[in-house]
DODREN-660195 format. One record per residue: x, y, z of N, C-alpha, C in turn; residue in three letters; chain. Coordinates in pm, 1 decimal, m for minus. Each point is the difference from the previous one (the first is absolute). Example, Ala and Ser with C-alpha at 12.3 -4.5 7.8 and 13.67 -1.06 7.14 Angstrom:
n_u; n_v; n_w; ca_u; ca_v; ca_w; c_u; c_v; c_w; rest; kette
1319.0; m569.0; 780.0; m89.0; 119.0; 0.0; 90.0; 120.0; 0.0; Ala; A $
m35.0; 105.0; m72.0; 82.0; 119.0; 6.0; m77.0; 109.0; 73.0; Ser; A $
//
This chain:
n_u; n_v; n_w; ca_u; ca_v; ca_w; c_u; c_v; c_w; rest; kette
m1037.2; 463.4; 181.1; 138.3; 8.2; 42.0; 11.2; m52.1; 143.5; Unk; A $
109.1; m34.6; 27.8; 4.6; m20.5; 134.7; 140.7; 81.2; 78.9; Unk; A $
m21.5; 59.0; 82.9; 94.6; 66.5; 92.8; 3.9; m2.0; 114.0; Unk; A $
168.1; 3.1; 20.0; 39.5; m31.8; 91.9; 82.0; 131.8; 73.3; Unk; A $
m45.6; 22.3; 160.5; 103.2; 164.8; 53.4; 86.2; m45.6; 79.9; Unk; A $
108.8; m50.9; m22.9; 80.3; m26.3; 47.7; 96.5; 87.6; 114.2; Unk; A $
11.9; m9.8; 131.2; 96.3; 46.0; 125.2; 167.8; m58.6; m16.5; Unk; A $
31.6; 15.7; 58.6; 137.3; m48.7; 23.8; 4.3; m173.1; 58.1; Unk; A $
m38.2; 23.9; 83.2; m67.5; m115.5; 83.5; m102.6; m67.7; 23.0; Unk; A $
m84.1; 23.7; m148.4; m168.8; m40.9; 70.8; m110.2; 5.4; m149.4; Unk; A $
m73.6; m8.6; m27.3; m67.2; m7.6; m104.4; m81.7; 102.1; 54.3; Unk; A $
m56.5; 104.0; m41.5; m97.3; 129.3; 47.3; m134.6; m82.6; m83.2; Unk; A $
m26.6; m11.2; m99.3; m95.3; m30.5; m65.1; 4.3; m59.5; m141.3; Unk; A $
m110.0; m143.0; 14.0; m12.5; m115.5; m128.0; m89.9; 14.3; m66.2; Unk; A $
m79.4; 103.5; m99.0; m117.8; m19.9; m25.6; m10.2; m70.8; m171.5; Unk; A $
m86.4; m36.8; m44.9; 38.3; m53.6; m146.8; m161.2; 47.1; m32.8; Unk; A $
m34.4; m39.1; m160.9; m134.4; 96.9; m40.4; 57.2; 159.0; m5.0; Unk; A $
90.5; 65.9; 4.6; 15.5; 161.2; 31.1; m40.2; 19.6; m154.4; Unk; A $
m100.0; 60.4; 0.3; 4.3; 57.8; m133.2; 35.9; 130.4; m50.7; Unk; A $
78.5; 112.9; 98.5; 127.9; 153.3; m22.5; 24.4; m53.7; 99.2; Unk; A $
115.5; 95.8; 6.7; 102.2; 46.3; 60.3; 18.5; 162.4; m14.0; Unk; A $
42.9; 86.6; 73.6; 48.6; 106.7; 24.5; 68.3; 64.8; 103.4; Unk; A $
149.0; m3.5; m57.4; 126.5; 44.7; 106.2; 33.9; 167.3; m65.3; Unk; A $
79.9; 17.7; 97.9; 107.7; 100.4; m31.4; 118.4; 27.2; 15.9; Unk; A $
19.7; 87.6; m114.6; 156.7; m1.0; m59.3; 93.0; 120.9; 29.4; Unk; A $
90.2; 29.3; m51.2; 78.1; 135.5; 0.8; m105.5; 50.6; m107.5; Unk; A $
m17.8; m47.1; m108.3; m66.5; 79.7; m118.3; m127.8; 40.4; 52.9; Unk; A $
m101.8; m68.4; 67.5; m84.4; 28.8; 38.0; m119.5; m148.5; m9.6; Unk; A $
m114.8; m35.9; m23.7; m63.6; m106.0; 20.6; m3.8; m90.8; m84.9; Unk; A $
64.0; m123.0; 25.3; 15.9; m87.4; m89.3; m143.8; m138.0; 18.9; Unk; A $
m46.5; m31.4; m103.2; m146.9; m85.4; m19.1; 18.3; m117.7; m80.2; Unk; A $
17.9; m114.3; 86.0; m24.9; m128.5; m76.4; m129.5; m76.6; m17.1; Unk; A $
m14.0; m27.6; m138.4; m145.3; m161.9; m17.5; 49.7; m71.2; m33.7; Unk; A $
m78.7; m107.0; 61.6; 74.3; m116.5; m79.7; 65.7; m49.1; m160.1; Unk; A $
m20.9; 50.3; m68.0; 44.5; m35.6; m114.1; 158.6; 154.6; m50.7; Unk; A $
m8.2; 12.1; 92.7; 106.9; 102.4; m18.7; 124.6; m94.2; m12.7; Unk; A $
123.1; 58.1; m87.0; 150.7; m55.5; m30.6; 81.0; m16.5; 152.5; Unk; A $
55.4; m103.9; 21.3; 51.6; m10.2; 78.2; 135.8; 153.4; 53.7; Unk; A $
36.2; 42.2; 117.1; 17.9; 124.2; 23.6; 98.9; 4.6; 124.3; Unk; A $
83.9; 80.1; 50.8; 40.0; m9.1; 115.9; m28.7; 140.7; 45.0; Unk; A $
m14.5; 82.4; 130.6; 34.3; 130.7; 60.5; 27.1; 2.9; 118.8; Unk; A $
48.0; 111.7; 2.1; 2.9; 71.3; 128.8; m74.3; 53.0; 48.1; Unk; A $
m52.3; m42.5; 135.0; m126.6; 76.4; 52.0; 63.3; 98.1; 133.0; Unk; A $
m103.8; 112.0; 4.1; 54.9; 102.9; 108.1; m88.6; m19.0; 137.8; Unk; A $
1.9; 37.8; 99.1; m73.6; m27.4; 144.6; m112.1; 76.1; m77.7; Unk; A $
m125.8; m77.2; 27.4; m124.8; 59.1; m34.0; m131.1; m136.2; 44.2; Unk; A $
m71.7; 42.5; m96.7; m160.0; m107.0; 32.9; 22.5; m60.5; m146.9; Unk; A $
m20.4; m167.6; 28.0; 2.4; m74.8; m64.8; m112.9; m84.0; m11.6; Unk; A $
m72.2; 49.1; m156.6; m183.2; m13.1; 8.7; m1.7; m136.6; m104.1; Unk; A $
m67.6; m124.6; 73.9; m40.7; m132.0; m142.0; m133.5; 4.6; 49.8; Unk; A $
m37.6; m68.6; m87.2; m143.0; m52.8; m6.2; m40.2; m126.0; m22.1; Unk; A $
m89.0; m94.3; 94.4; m12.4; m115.6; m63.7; m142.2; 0.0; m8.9; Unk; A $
m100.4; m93.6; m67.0; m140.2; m37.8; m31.1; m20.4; m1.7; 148.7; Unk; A $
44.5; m111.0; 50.5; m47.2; m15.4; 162.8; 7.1; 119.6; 103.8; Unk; A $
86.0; 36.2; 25.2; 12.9; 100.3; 34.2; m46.5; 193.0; 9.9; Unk; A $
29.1; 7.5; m128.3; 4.5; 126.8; m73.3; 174.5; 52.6; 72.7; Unk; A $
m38.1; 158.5; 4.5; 137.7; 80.9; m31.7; 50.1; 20.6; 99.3; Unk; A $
126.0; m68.3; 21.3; 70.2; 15.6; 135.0; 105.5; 70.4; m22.1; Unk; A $
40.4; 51.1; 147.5; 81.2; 130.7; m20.2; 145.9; m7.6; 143.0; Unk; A $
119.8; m44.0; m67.3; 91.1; m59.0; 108.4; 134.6; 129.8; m21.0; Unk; A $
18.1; 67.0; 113.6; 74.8; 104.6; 28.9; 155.2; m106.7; m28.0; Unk; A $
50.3; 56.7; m68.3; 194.9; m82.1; m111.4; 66.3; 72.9; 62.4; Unk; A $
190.7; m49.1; 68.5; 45.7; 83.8; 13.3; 88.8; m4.5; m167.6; Unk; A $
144.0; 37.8; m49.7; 31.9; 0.6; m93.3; 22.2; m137.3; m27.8; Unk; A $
7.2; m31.7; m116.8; 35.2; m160.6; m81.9; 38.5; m24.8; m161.4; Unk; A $
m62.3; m113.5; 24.6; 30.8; m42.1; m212.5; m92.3; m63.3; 12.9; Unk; A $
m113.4; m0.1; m96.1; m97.5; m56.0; m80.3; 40.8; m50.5; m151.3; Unk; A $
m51.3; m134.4; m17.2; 40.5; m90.3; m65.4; m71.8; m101.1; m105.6; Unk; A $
m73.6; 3.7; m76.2; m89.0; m62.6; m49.9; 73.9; m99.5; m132.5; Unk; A $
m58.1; m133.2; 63.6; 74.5; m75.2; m123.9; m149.3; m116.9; m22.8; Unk; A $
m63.1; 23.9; m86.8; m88.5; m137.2; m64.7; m156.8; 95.0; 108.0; Unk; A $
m16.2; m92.1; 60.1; m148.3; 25.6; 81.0; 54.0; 76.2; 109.9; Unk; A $
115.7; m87.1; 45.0; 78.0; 78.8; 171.7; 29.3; 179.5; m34.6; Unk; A $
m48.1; 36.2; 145.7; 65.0; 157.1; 6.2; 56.4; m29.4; 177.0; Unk; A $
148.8; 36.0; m19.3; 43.1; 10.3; 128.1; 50.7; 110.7; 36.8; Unk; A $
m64.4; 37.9; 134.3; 44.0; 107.2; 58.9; 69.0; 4.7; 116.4; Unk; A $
134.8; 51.0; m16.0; 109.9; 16.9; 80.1; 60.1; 106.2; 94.6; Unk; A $
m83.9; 2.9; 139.4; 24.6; 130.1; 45.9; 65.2; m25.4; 189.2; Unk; A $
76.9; 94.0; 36.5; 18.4; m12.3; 127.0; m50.0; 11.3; 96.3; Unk; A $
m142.7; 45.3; 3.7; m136.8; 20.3; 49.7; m111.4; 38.7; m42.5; Unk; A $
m127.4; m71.2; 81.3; m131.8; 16.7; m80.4; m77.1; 22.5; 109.3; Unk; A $
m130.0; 93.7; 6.1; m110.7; m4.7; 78.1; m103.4; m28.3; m82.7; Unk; A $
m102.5; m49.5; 110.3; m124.1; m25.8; m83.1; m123.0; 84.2; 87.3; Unk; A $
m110.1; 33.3; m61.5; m75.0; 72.1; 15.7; m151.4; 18.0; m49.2; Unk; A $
m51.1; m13.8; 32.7; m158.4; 112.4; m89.3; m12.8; 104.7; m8.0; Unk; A $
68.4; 96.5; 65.5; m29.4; 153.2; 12.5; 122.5; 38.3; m110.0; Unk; A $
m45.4; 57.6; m85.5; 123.7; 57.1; m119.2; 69.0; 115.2; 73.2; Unk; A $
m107.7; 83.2; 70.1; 137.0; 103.5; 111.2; 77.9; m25.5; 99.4; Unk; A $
m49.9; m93.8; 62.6; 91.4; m80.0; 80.4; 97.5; m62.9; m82.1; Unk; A $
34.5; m95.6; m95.4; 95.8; m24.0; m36.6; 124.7; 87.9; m83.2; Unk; A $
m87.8; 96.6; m63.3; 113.8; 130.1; m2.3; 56.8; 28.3; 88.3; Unk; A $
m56.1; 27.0; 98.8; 35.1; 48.6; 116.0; 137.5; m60.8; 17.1; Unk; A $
m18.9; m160.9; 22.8; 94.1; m41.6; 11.8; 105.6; 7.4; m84.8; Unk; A $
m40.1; m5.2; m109.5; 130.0; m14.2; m68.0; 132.2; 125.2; 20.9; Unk; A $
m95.0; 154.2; m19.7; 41.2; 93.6; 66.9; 101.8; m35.7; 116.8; Unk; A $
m63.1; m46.0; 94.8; 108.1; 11.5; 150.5; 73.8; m90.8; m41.5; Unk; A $
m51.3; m150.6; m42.0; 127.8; m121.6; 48.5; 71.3; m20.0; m112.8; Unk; A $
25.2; 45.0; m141.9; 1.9; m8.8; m93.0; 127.6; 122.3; m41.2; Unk; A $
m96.6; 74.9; m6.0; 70.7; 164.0; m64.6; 63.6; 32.9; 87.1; Unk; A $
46.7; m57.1; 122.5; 57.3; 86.3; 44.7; 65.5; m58.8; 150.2; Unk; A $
160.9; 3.5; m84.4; 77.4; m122.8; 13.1; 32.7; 78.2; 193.5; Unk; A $
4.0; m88.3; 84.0; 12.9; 25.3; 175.5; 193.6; 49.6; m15.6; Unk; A $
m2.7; 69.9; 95.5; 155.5; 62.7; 37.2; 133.6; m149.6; 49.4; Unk; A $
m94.1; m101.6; 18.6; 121.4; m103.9; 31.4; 11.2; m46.3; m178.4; Unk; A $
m95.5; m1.1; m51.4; 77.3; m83.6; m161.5; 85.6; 158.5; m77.5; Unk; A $
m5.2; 78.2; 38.0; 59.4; 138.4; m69.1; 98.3; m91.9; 55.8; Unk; A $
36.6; 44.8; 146.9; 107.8; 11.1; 62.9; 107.9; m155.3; m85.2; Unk; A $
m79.2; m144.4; 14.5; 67.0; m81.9; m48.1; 27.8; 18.5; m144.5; Unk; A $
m60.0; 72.0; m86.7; 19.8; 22.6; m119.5; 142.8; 95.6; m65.2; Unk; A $
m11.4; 70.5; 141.4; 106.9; 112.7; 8.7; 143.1; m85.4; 29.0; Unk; A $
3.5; m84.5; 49.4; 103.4; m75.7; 78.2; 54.4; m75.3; m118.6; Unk; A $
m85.3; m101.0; m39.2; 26.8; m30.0; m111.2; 78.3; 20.5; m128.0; Unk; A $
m74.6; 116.8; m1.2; 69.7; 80.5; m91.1; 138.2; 54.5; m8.7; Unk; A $
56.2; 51.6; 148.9; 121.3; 19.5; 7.8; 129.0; m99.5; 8.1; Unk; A $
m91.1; m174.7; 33.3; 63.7; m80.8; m5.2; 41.1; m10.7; m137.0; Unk; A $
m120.7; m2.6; m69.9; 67.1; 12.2; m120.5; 76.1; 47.3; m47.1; Unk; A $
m25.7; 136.1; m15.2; 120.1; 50.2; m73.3; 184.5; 3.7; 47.4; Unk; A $
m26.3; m42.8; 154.5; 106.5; 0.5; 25.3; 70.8; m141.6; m16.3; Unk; A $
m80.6; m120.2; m33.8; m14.5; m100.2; m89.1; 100.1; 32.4; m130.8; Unk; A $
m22.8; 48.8; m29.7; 6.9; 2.5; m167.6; 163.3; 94.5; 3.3; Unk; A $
0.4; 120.5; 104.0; 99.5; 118.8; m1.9; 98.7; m108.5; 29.9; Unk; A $
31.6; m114.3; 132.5; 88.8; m85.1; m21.6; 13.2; m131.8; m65.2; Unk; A $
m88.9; m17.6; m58.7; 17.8; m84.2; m130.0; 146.6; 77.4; m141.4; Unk; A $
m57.7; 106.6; m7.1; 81.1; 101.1; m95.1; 106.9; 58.4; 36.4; Unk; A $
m0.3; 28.5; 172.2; 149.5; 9.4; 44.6; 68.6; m153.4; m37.4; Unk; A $
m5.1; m88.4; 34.1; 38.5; m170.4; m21.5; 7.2; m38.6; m140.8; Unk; A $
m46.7; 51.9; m75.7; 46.7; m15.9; m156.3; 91.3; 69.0; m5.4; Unk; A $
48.3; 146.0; 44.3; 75.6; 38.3; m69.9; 136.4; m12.1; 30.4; Unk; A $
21.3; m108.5; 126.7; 129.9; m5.8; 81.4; 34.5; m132.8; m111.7; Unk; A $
//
């Protein structure tokens, strides 16, 4: 297989030869081989484990995304990635930068939100005149 971890802005990692894959989901651990049916998911902030011959088993801290497998390609779609050798260290991370969203994106999330609805409250006042 070959996969790709895709950033917003940047390619995180190209490796091809991967022979698994292993992400995670809301359901819990999802495991691709190559000859698996093509698939889409949702992956949750966690450790994102492939393996290649050259290599062996690498282990890249995901923040949330969509994983995507169509033919040989598996693409992975996330808003941040660390990389690592230490499997507690990259928990680690995922823990702080990941799980656990900082008080300025609440706050903009919060804002948002009221735009919205107050979006929408005069949208529905304006229909009904």
């Amino acid at each position: 297989m070959n996969l790709k971890v895709l950033l917003p802005f940047e390619v995180f990692t190209d490796k091809t030869g991967v022979l698994r894959i292993v992400a995670e989901t809301h359901e819990g651990s999802f495991g691709l081989l190559p000859r698996r049916l093509d698939c889409v998911a949702a992956i949750v902030p966690g450790i994102l484990v492939f393996e290649t011959e050259a290599d062996g088993e690498t282990c890249i801290a995901v923040d949330e995304g969509v994983l995507v497998k169509s033919g040989a390609d598996v693409l992975v779609s996330v808003r941040n990635a660390v990389g690592g050798t230490d499997l507690g260290k990259l928990r680690e991370a995922v823990e702080q930068q990941f799980l656990n969203l900082d008080e300025q994106e609440k706050s903009v999330r919060s804002i948002l939100a009221k735009l919205e609805s107050g979006l929408v409250r005069r949208l529905a006042e304006f229909h009904h005149d």
